[in-house]
C-alpha positions in Angstrom: 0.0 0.0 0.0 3.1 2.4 0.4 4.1 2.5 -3.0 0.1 2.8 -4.0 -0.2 6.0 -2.0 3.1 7.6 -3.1 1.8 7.1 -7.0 -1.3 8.7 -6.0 0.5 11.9 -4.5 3.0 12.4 -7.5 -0.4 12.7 -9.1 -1.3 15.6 -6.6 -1.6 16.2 -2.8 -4.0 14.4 -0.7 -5.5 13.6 2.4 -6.5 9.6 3.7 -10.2 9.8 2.3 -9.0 11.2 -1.1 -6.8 8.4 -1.8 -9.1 5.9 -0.2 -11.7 7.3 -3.0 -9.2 7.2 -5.4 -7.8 3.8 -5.2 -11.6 2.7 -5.0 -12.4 4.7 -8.6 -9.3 3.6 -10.2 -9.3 -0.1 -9.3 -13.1 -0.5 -8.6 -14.4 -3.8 -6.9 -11.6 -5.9 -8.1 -9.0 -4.8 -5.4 -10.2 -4.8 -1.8 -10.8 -1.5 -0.8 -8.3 -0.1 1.9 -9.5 0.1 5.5 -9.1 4.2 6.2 -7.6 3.4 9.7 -4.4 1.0 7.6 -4.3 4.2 4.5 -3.7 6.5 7.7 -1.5 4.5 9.9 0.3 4.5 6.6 0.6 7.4 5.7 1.8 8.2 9.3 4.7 5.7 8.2 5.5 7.3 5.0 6.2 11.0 7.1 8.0 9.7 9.7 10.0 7.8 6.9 10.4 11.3 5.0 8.7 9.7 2.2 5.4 12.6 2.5 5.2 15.7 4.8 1.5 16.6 5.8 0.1 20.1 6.3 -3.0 20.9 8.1 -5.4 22.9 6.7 -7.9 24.7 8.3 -11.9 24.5 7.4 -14.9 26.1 8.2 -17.2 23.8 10.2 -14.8 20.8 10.4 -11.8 19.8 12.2 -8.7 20.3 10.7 -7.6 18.4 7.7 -4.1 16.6 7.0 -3.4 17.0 3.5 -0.1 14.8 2.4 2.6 16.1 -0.8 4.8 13.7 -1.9 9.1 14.8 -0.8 11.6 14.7 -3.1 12.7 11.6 -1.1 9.3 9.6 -2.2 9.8 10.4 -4.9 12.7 8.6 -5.5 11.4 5.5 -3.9 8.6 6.0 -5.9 10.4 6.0 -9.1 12.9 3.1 -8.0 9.5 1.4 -7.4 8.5 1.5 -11.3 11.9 1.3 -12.2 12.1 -2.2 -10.7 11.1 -5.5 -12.3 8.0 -6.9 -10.1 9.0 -10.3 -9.2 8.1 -13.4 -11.1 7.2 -17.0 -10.6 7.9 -18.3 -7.7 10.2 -21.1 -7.2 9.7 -21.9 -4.1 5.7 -22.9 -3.9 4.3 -23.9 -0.7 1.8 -25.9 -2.6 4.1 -27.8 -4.3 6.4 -28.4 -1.2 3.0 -30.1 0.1 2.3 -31.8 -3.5 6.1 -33.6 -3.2 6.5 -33.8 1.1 3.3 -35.4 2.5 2.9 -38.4 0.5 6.3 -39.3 1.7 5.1 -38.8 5.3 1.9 -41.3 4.1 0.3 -38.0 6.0 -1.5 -37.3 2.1 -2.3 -39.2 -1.0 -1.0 -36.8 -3.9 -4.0 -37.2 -5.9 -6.2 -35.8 -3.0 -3.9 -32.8 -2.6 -4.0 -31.8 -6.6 -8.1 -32.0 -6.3 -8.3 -29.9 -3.4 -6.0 -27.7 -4.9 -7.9 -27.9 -7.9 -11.4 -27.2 -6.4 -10.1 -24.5 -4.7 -9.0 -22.9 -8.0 -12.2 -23.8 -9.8 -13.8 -21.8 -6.6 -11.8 -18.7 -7.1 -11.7 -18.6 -10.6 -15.9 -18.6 -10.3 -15.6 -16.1 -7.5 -13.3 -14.0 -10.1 -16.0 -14.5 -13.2 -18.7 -13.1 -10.6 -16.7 -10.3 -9.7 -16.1 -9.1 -13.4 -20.0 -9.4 -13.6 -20.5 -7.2 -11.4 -18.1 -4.4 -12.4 -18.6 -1.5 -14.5 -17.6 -2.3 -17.8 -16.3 1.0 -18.5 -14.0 0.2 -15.4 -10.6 -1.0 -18.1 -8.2 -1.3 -15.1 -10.4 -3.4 -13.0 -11.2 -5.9 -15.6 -7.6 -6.1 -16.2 -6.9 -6.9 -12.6 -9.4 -9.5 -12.7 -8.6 -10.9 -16.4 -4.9 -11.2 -15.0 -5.2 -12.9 -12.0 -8.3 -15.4 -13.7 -4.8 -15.8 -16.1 -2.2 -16.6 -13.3 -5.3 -19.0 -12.0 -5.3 -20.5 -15.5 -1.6 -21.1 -15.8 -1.8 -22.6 -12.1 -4.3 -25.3 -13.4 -2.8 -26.4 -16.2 0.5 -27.0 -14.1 -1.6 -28.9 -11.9 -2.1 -31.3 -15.2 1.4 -31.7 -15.3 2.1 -32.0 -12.0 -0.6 -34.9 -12.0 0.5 -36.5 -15.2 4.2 -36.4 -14.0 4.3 -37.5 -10.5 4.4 -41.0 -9.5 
C-alpha cells in the first residue's frame, strides 16, 4: 500500500479519504478496498519515513484536515519502485512443497492434494467470473486486474495437469 499511495501523491496532494476514493475509482471492486484506519497509519509511516510531509489545513465547520505532498525523497522510492522488475514465478511454492513432502510422510495421498488444490482454484476462478460481472464495464483497469489474475489461475491449473500427469 506504500508505493500505491506515493503514486497517488506524485499525481497531486491528498488527504487519507482522497486516496481511499481514489484507489476505489481507479481499481473499482476488483482490489479490496483499503480500511481508512491502515491508509492513515500508513501514511503516518510514509512521514516519519520522509517519504510525504502533511500540512494541516484549516476548514470552516470541520476539524482540521491533514493534507499529504509527496518529498523529493518519495519520490525517489517511488520512481525506484516503477523502475524495478516486479517479481516473477515463484520457485519456491508452498503448494508444491505439500504436493512432493506429504505423501512421503503417508500423512496425504497426492491425488487428494491436486483436487483440493484444484477445487479450490475452480472456486476462485468462479468467484473472479462473478466479480467481473458485477463491475462497470467501462471500469478498463479493474477488468484487467481480474482478467490477470483469472490468467495466473489458469496457468496454475494447467501446471496442476502436469504435476498430475508427472508425479508418480
Amino acid at each position: 500500500m506504500r508505493l500505491s499511495l506515493l503514486a497517488l501523491l506524485a499525481k497531486e496532494p491528498a488527504h487519507g479519504y482522497e486516496l481511499k476514493q481514489a484507489l476505489e475509482l481507479t481499481f473499482g471492486d476488483a482490489y479490496p478496498s483499503p480500511n481508512i484506519g491502515q491508509i492513515y497509519v500508513t501514511l503516518g509511516r510514509l512521514e516519519k519515513d520522509g517519504l510525504v510531509r502533511a500540512v494541516d489545513v484549516e476548514q470552516s465547520n470541520r476539524p482540521n484536515k491533514k493534507v499529504y505532498y509527496l518529498t523529493a525523497l518519495g519520490r525517489e522510492k517511488l520512481e525506484a519502485w516503477v523502475d524495478e522488475p516486479t517479481e516473477g514465478p515463484r520457485v519456491r511454492d508452498d503448494f508444491f512443497m505439500k504436493l512432493v513432502l506429504a505423501p512421503m510422510t503417508g500423512i496425504a495421498d497426492r491425488m487428494a492434494l491436486i483436487n483440493r488444490q484444484r477445487r479450490h482454484y475452480l472456486s476462485l476462478m468462479r468467484s473472479l467470473n462473478e466479480l467481473a460481472d458485477g463491475t462497470d464495464q467501462a471500469n478498463r483497469v479493474a477488468h484487467l486486474l481480474i482478467e490477470g489474475a483469472m490468467l495466473h489461475l489458469q496457468a496454475d491449473l494447467d501446471w496442476l495437469e502436469r504435476c498430475q500427469e508427472e508425479l508418480p
